[in-house]
C-alpha positions in Angstrom: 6.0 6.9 -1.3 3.3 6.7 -4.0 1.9 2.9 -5.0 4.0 2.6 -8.1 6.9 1.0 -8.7 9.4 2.6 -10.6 9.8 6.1 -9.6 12.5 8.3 -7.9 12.2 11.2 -6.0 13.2 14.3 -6.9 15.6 15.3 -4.0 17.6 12.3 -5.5 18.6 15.1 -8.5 19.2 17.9 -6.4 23.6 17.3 -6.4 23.5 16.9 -9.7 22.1 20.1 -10.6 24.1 21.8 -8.1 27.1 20.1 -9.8 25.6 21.7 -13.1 25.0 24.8 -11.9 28.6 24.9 -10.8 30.1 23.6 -13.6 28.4 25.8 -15.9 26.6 22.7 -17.5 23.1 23.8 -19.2 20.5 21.5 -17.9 17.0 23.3 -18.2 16.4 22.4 -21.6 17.1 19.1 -21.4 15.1 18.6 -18.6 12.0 20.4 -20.2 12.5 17.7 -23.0 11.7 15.5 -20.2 9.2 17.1 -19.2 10.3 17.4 -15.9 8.9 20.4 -14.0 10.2 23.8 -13.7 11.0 24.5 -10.4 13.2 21.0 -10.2 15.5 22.3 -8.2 12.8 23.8 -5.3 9.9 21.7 -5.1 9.5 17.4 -4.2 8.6 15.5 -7.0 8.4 12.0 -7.6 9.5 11.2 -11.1 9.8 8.2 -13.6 13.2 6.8 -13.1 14.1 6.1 -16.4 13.6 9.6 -17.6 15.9 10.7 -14.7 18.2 8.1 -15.6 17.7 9.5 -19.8 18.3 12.7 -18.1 21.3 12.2 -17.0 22.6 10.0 -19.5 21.4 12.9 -21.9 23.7 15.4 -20.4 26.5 12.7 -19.9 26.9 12.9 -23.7 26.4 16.0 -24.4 29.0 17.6 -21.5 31.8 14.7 -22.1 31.9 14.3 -18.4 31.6 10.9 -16.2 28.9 12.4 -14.0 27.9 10.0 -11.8 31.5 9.1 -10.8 32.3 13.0 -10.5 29.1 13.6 -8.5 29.2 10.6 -6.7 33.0 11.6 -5.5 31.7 15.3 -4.3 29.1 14.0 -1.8 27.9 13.2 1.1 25.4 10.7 2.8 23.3 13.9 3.7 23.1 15.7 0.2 22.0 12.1 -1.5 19.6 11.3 1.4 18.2 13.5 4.2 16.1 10.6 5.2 18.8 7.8 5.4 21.0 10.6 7.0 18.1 10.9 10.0 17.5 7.2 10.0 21.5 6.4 10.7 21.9 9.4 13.7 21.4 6.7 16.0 23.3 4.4 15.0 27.2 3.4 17.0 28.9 1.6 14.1 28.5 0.0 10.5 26.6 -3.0 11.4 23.9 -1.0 12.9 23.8 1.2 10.1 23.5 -1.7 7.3 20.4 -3.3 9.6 19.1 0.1 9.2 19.6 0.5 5.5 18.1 -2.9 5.0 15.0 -1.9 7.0 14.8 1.8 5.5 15.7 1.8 1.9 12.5 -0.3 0.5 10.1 2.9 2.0 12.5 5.7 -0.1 12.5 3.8 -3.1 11.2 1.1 -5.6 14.2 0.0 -8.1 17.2 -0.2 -6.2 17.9 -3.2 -3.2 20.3 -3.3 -0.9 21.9 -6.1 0.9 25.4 -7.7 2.9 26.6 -11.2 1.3 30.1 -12.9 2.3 32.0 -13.6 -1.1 35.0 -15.8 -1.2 35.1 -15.4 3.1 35.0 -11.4 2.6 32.0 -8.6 3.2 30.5 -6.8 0.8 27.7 -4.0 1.6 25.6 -5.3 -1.9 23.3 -3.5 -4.6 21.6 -3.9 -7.5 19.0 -1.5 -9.9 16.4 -2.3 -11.2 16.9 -1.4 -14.7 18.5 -3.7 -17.3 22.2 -2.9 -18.1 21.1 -1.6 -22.0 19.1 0.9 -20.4 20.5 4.9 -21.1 22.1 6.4 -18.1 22.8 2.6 -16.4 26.2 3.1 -16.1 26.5 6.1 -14.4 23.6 5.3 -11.7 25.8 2.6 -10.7 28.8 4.5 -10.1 26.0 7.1 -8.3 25.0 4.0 -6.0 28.3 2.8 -5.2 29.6 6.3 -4.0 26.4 6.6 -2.0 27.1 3.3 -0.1 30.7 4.7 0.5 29.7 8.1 1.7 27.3 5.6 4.2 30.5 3.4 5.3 33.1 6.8 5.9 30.0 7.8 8.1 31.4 5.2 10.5 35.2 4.2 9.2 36.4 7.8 8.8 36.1 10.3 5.8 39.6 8.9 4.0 38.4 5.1 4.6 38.7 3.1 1.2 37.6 -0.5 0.1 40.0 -3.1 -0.6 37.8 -4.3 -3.5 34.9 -2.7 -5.7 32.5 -4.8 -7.7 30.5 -3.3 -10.4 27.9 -4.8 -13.0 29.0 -2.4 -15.8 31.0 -3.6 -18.7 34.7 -2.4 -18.2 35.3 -0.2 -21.4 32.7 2.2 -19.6 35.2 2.6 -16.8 38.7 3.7 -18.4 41.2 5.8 -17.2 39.1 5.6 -13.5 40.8 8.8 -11.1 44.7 8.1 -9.6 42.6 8.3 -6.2 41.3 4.5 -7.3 44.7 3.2 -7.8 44.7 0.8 -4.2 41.1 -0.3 -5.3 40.9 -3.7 -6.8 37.8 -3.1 -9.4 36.2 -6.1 -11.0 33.5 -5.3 -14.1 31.0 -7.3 -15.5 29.9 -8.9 -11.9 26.0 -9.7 -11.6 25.7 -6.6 -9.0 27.6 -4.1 -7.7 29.2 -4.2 -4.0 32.2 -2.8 -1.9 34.3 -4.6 0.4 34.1 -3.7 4.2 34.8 -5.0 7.4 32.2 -6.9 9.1 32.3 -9.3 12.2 32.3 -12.7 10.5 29.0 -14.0 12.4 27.4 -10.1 11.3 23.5 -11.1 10.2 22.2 -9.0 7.9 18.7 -9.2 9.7 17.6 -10.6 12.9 13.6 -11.7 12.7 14.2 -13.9 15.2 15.3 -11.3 17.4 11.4 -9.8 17.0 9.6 -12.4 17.7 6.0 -11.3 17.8 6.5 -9.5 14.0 8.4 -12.8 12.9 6.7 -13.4 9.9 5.8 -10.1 8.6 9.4 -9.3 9.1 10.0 -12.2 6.7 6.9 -11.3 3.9 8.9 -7.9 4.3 12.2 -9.3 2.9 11.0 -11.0 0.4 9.3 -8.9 -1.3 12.1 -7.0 -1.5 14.6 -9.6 -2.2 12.4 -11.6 -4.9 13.3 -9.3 -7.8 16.7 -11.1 -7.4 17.8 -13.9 -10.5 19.4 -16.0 -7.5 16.9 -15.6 -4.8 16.6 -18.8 -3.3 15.8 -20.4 0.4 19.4 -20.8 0.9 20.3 -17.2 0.1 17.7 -15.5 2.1 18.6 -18.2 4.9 21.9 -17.0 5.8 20.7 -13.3 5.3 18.2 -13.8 8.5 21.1 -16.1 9.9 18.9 -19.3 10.0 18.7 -22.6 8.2 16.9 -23.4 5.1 15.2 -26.1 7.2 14.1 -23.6 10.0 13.1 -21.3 7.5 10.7 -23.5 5.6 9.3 -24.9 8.4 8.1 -21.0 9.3 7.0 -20.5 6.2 5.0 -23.5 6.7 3.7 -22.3 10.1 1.8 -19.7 7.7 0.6 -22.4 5.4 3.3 -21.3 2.5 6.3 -22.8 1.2 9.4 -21.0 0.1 8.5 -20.9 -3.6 4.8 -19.9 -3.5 6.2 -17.0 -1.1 8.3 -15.7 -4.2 6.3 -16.1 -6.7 3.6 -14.4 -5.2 6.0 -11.3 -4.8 7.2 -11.8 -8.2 3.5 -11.8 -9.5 2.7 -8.5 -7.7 5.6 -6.5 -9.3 5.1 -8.1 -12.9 1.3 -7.1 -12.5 2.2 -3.6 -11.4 4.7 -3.3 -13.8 2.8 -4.4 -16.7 -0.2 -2.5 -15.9 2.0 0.4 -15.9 3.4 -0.3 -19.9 6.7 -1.7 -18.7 7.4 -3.9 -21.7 7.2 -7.7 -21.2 11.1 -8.0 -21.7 11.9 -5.4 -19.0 9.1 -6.6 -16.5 11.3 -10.1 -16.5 14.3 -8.3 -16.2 12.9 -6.6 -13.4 11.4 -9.5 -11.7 14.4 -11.5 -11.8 14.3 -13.1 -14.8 17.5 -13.0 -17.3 15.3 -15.4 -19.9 12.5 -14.0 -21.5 10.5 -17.8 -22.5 11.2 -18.4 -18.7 9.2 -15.5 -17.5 6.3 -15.9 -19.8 6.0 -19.3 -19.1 6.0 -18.2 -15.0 3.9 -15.5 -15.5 1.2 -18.1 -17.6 1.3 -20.6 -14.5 0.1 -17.4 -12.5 -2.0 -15.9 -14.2 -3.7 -18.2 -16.7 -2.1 -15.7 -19.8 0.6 -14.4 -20.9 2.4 -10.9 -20.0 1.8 -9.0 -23.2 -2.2 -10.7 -23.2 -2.6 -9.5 -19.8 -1.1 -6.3 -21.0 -3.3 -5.4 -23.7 -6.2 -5.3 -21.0 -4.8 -2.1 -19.9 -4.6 -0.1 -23.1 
């Protein structure tokens, strides 16, 4: 995957332009006012993914038609992903398949992360994008994401397996009149991610470092860089997603001369430096780097880097 961090690939596109083609829904023209590339449909492209989500957002509107929820119904685990399809053949049940995930889904893309989390004494296979909820096409990306993590869990609970409960971070006037086929899911809108219900042992770790020794601690820098995007990302919160103890954790951490914090904030540093270096705005770089207060982030950002986001910022124009 390229060194940049808010692209998609291409492939990602390819069921809803089938579902286009098949429902007779003009998308060409919209996607040359992206400036998307001709031959969308054949080639491997990695493009910007908020024009994909504009893209799709753009059509959304202009068909009348919930398309992520009608795409994301139609299919499967294969058609979103041939690489998370390939990276799962191995695997004998769910809770293999979710260590997988976690391990695989930070190399196939940079805005969306992945994780399990016990909520009131239930499972949930967790996700969250990137992109704050005012950006065009957010809605319907969700919905894309949650049918991908279902299509993942029938993989290995059977094709007709349902959730008991469906969280979403969308407001809930985006989701009336949802399909009779939803009627025994219990769906809960306006949550800080989304996440579905599924059943897990109840002493399920969502990773295992300890289990890999010798690659302990890169294992660790791994996670969080991925993880420190998160508003809630904490020592306690990565601590039972390794299965360990703050304490144990920290002490690690200090095996490498680090504590907890300086380990996330140097993550959050390197994506807000990426990202602004790339024009993200200052107020969607904090978004992204899990910040929901704007005077918070600058006043991070400052303590790392001596100036503030949009001063750092205009060096790159």
């Amino acid at each position: 995957m390229p060194n940049t961090i808010n692209i998609s690939n291409s492939n990602n596109l390819l069921p809803f332009l089938n579902y286009f083609d098949q429902q007779g829904i003009e998308w060409k023209s919209v996607a040359e006012k992206y400036q998307f590339p001709e031959d969308l449909k054949d080639g491997e492209y990695w493009l910007p993914s908020h024009q994909t989500m504009a893209f799709l957002n753009t059509i959304m509107r202009k068909s009348n038609r919930r398309i992520g929820l009608d795409v994301g119904r139609l299919i499967t685990l294969e058609q979103i992903s041939p690489e998370l399809h390939s990276a799962f053949v191995h695997c004998d049940n769910l809770e293999q398949a979710i260590h997988t995930l976690i391990e695989v889904m930070p190399t196939l893309n940079s805005h969306v992360v992945v994780w399990p989390e016990k909520i009131e004494d239930k499972w949930y296979l967790c996700h969250r994008g990137a992109y704050h909820p005012s950006v065009s096409g957010f809605d319907q990306a969700e919905w894309f994401r949650a049918f991908a993590l279902l299509s993942l869990c029938r993989s290995f609970l059977g094709k007709t397996w349902e959730p008991t409960s469906v969280l979403m971070s969308l407001p809930g006037h985006l989701a009336k009149d949802l399909p009779a086929a939803f009627s025994s899911v219990s769906f809960t809108f306006g949550h800080a991610f989304g996440a579905i219900e599924i059943p897990l042992s109840d002493n399920f770790i969502g990773v295992e470092p300890q289990k890999r020794e010798h690659d302990w601690h890169t294992t660790l820098d791994a996670l969080i860089n991925t993880y420190a995007v998160l508003p809630w990302f904490n020592v306690e919160w990565l601590a039972q997603l390794i299965g360990s103890s703050p304490r144990t954790l920290q002490r690690r951490l200090a095996d490498q001369g680090l504590t907890f914090r300086q380990s996330r904030d140097n993550a959050r540093c390197e994506t807000a430096t990426k990202l602004l270096r790339e024009k993200v705005s200052p107020f969607e770089t904090a978004w992204r780097c899990g910040y929901t207060d704007l005077s918070n982030f600058n006043r991070a950002f400052k303590g790392w880097m001596k100036q503030t986001p949009a001063q750092y910022q205009s060096q790159f124009k």
